[in-house]
C-alpha positions as a LaTeX table, in Angstrom:
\begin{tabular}{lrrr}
\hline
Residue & $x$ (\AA) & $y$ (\AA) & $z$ (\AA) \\
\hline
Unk1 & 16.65 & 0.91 & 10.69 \\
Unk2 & 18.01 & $-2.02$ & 9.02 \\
Unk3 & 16.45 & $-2.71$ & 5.37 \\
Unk4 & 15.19 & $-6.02$ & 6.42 \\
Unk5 & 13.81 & $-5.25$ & 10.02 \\
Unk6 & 11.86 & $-2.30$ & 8.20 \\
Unk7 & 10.42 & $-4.46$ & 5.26 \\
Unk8 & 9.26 & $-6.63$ & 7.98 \\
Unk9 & 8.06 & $-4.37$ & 10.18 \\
Unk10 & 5.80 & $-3.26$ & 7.31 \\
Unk11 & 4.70 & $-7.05$ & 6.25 \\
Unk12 & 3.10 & $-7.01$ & 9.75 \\
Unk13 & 1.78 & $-4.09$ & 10.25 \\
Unk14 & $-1.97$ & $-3.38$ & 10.53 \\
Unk15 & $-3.35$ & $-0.30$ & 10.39 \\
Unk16 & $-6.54$ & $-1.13$ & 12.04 \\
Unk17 & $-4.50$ & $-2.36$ & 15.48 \\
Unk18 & $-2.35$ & 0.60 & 15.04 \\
Unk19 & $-5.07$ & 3.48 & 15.06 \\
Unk20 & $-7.43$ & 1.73 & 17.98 \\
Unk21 & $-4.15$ & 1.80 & 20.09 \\
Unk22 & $-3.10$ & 4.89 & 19.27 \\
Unk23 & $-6.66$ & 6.33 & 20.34 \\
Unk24 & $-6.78$ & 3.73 & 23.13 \\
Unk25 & $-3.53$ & 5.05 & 24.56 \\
Unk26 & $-4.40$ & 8.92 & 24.59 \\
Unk27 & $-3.24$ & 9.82 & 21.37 \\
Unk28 & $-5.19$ & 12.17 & 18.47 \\
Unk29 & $-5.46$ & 12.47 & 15.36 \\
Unk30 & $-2.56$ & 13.98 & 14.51 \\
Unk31 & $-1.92$ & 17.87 & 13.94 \\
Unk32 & $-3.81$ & 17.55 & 10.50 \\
Unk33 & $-7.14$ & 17.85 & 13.01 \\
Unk34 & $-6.23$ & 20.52 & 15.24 \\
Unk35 & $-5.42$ & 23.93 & 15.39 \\
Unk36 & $-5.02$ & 26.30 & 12.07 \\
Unk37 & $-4.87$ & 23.77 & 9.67 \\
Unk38 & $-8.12$ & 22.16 & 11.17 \\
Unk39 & $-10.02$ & 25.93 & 10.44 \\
Unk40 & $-8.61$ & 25.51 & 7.46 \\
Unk41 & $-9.87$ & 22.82 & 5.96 \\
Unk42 & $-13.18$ & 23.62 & 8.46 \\
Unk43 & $-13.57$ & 26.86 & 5.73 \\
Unk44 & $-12.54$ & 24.95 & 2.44 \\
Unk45 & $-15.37$ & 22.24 & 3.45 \\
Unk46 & $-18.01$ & 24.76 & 4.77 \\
Unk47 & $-17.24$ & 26.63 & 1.88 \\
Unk48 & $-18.00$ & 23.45 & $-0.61$ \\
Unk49 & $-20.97$ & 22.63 & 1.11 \\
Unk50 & $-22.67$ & 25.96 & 1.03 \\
Unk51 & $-21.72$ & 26.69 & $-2.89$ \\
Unk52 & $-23.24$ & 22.87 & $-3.97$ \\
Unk53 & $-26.31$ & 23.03 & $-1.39$ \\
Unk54 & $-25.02$ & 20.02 & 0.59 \\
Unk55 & $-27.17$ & 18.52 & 3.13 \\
Unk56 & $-25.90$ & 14.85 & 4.06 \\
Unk57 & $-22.10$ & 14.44 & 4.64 \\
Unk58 & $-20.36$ & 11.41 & 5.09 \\
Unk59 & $-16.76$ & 11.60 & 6.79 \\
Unk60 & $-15.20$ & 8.26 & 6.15 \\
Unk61 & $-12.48$ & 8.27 & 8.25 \\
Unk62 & $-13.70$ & 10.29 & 11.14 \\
Unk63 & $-10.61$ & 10.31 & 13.86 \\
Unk64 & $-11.18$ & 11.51 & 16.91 \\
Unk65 & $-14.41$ & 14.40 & 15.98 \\
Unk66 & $-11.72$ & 17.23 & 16.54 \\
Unk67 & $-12.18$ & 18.26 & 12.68 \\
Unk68 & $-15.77$ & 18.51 & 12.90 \\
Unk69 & $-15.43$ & 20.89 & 15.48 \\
Unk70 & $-14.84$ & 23.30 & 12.26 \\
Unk71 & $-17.52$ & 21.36 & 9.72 \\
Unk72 & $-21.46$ & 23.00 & 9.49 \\
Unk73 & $-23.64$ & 20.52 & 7.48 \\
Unk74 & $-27.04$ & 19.76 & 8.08 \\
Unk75 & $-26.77$ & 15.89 & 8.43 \\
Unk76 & $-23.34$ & 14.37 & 9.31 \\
Unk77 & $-22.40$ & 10.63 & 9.83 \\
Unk78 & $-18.69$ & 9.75 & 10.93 \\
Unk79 & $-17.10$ & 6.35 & 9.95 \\
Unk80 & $-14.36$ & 5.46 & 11.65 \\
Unk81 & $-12.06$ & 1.84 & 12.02 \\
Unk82 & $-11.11$ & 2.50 & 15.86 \\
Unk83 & $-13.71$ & 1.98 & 18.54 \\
Unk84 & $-11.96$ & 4.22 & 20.74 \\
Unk85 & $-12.42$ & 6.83 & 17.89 \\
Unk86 & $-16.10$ & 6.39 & 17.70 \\
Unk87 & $-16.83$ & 6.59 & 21.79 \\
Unk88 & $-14.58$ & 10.03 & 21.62 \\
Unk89 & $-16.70$ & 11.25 & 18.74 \\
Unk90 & $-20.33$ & 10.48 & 20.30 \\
Unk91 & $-19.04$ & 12.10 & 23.41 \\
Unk92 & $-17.54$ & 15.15 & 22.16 \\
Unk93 & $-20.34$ & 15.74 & 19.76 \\
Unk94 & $-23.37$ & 14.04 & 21.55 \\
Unk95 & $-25.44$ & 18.02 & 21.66 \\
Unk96 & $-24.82$ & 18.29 & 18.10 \\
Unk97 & $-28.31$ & 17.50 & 16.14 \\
Unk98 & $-28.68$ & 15.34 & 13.22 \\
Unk99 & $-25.12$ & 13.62 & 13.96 \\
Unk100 & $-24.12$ & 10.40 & 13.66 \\
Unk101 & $-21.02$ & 8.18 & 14.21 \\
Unk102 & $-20.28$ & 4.31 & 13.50 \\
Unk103 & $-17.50$ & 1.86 & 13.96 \\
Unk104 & $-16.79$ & 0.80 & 10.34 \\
Unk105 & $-17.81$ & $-2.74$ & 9.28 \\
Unk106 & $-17.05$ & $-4.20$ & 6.18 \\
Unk107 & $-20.27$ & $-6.42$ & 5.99 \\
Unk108 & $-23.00$ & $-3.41$ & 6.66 \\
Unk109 & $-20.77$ & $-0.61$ & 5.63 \\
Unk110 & $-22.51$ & $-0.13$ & 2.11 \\
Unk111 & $-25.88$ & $-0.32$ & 3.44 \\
Unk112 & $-25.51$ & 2.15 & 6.03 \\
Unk113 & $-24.23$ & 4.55 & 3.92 \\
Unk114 & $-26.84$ & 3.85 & 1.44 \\
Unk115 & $-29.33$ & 4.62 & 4.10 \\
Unk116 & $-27.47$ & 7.96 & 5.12 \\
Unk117 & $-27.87$ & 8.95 & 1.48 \\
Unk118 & $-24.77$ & 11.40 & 1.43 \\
Unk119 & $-24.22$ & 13.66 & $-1.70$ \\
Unk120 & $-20.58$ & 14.10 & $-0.73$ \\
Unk121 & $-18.08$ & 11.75 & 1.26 \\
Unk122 & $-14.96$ & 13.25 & 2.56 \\
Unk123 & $-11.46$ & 12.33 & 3.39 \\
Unk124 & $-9.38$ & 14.13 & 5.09 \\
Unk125 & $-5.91$ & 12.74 & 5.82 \\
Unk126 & $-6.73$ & 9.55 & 5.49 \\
Unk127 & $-5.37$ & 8.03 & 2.48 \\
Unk128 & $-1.73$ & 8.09 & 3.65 \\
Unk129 & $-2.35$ & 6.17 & 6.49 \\
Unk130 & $-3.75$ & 3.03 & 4.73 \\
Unk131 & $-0.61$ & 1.37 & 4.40 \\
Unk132 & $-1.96$ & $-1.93$ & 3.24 \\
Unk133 & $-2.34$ & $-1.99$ & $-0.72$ \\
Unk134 & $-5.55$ & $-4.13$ & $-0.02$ \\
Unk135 & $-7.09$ & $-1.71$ & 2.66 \\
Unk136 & $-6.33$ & 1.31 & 0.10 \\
Unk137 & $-7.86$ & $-0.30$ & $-2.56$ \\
Unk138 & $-11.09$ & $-1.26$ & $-0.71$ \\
Unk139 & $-11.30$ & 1.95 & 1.21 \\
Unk140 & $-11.51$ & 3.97 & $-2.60$ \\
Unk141 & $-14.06$ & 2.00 & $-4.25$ \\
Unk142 & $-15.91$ & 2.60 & $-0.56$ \\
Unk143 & $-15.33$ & 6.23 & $-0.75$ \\
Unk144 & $-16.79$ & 6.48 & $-4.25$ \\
Unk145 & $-19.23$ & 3.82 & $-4.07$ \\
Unk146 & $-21.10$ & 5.72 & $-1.37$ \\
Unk147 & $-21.56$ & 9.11 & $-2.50$ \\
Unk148 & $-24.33$ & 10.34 & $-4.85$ \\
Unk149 & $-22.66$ & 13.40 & $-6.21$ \\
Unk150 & $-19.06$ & 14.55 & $-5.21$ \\
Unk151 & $-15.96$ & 12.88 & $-3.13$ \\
Unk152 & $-13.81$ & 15.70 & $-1.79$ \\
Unk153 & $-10.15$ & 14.39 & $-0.37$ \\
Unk154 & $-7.49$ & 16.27 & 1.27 \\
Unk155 & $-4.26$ & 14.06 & 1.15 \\
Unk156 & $-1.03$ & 13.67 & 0.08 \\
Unk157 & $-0.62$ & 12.86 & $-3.93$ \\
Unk158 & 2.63 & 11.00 & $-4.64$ \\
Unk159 & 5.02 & 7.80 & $-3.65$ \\
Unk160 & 6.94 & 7.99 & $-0.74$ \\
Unk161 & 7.61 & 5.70 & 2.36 \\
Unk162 & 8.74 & 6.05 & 5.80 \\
Unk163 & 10.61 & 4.75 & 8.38 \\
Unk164 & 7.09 & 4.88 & 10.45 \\
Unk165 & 4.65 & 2.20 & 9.08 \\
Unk166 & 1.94 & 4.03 & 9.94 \\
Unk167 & 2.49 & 6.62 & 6.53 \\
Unk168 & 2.90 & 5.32 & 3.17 \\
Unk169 & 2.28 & 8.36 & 0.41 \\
Unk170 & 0.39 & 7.43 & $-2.64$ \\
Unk171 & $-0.34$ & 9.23 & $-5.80$ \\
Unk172 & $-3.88$ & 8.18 & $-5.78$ \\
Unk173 & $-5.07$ & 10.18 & $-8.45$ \\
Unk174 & $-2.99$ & 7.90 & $-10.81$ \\
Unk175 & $-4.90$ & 4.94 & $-9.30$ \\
Unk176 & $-8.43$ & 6.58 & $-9.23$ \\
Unk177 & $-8.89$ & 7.34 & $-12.71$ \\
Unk178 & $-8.15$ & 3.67 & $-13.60$ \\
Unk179 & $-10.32$ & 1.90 & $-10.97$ \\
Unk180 & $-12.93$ & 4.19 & $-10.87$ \\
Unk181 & $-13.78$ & 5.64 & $-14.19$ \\
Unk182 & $-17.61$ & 6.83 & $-13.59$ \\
Unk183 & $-15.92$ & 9.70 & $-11.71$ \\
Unk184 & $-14.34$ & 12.44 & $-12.28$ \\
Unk185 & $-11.73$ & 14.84 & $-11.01$ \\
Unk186 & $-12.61$ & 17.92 & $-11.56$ \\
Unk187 & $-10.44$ & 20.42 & $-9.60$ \\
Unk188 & $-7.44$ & 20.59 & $-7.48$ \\
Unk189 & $-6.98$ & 23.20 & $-4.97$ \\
Unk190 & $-3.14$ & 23.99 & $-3.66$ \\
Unk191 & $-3.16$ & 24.40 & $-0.45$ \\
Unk192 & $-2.08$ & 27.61 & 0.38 \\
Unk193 & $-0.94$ & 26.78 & 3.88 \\
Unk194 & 1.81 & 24.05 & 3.55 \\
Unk195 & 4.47 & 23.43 & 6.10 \\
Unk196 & 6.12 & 21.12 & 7.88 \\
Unk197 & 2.94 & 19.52 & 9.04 \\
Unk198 & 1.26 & 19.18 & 6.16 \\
Unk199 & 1.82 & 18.75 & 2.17 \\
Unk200 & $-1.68$ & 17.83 & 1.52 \\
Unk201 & $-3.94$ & 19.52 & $-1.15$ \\
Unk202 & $-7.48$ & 19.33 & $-2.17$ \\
Unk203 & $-8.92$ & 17.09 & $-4.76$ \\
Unk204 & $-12.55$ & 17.56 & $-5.83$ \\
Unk205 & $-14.43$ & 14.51 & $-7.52$ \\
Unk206 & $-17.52$ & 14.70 & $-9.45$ \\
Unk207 & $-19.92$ & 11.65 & $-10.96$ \\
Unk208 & $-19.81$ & 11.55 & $-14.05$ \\
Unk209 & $-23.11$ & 11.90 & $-16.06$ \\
\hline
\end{tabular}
């Protein structure tokens, strides 16, 4: 693509419009949710949650539901930008108890997940996808801002760009430990199972204090 088309493309872009289409449209997640690497990251979380005595999870960037097909928590509430996202998620999960989803709202977004209480927030693929520096920036101080003990992200964690607009790789870490410095990170866990689908790893966040 031509330098200048693809610089515009990206000026233009939204990532909002792009996801409720996608999900409007028939399209997933993306193979991050499904399949092996979904019971994988099903185990690392399940795992997490069982060694820290989690009860209230809050997944802040929901998709589709397909991951929490793998996820066991007590109380769960799903956040997600796409309407489309949120009617698949009630719907596919609508037997499971103590389960929540919302469409994500920048006015009443803090006080609902003040409300839901959650000692960990999750991200899962997520980061990657918020190609606007603006939307990244707001979605991390959300992510921390809203959890009462540990933030748990599975992501990508260096610079790179595509010639899809929908992907922009950050190293985040970098960008965490300046903006948000009552947290900290306190493990990394390779992923054992990258391929061609994924080169995401796990990064474990504690408050600090």
């Amino acid at each position: 693509m031509n330098p200048i088309k693809r610089t515009l493309k990206r000026l233009f872009f939204k990532s909002s419009a792009y996801w409720e289409n996608r999900y409007k449209t028939g399209g997933n997640s993306g193979a991050g949710s499904y399949n092996q690497i979904a019971q994988d990251k099903g185990n690392f979380i399940n795992g997490f949650i069982q060694e820290h005595n989690i009860k209230r999870l809050l997944d802040y960037g929901c998709g589709d539901g397909n991951q929490l097909g793998y996820i066991k928590v007590e109380n769960y509430l799903g956040v997600d930008i796409s309407k489309t996202a949120v009617a698949l998620c009630r719907e596919k999960h609508k037997h499971r108890p103590n389960t929540a989803f919302l469409v994500y709202d920048p006015q009443t977004f803090q006080s609902e997940a003040a409300r839901f209480g959650p000692e960990l927030t999750l991200s899962m693929d997520v980061i990657f996808h918020l190609v606007e520096d603006e939307v990244f920036a707001n979605y991390i101080r959300e992510l921390f801002g809203s959890s009462r003990r540990y933030v748990v992200i599975y992501s990508t964690n260096f610079d790179r760009k595509y010639e899809s607009p929908h992907q922009v790789d950050r190293a985040f870490t970098n960008y965490i430990s300046d903006a948000i410095p009552d947290w900290e990170l306190v493990k990394i866990i390779d992923n054992p199972h990258k391929n061609k689908d994924t080169f995401c790893d796990y990064f474990v966040y504690a408050r600090k204090g």
